[in-house]
N, C-alpha and C positions, 0 to 999 in steps of 0.2 A: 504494500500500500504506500503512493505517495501521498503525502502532504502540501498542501502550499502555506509558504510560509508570510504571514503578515505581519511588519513592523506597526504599533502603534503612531501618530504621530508623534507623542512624547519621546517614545524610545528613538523614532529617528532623531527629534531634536537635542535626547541627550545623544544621541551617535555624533552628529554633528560636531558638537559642542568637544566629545573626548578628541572624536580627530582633529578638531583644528588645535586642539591644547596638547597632543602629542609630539613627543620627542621624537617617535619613529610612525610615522602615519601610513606605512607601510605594516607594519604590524597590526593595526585597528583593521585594515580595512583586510588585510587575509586572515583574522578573524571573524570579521563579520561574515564574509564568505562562509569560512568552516561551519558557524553557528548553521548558518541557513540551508549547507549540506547536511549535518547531522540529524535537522530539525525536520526535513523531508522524510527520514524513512527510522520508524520509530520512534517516535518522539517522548511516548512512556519511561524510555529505557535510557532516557538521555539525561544526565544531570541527579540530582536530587529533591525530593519533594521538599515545597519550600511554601508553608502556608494555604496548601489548597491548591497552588500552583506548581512549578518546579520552576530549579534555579542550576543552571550551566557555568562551569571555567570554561571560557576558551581564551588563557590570556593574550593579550591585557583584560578585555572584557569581562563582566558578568552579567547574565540576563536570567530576566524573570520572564517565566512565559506560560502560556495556557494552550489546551489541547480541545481541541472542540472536534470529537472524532464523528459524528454525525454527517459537518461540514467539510472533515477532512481540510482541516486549517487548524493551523498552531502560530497565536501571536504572541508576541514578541511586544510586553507592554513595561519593561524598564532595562535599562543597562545602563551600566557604571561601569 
């Protein structure tokens, strides 16, 4: 089963925000990549349950994200 994955607008604005404040914005952004490959197939099995939700290292990153298997969509609603 795939997934598609959706960034909140928050979470993209905090995306934003880390990569312009990074010291290696090549690193943010081939995690954010990773995140959105891992988040496609499996997404249960991804990270740790984190309040209801689950929560992923892929550093530098961290995200909180929800799984709505019905819709077959997993968003992506904060990273730091």
């Amino acid at each position: 089963m795939r997934f598609t994955v959706i960034w909140s607008q928050f979470a993209q604005d905090q995306l934003a925000e880390l990569w312009l404040n990074a010291t290696d914005r090549n690193a943010v952004t081939a995690a954010q990549h990773q995140v959105d490959q891992l988040l496609r197939v499996d997404p249960d099995q991804q990270g740790i349950p984190f309040f209801g939700s689950r929560l992923l290292l892929v550093a530098p990153l961290h995200v909180a994200f929800t799984i709505n298997v019905m819709d077959m969509q997993v968003e992506v609603y904060d990273v730091w």
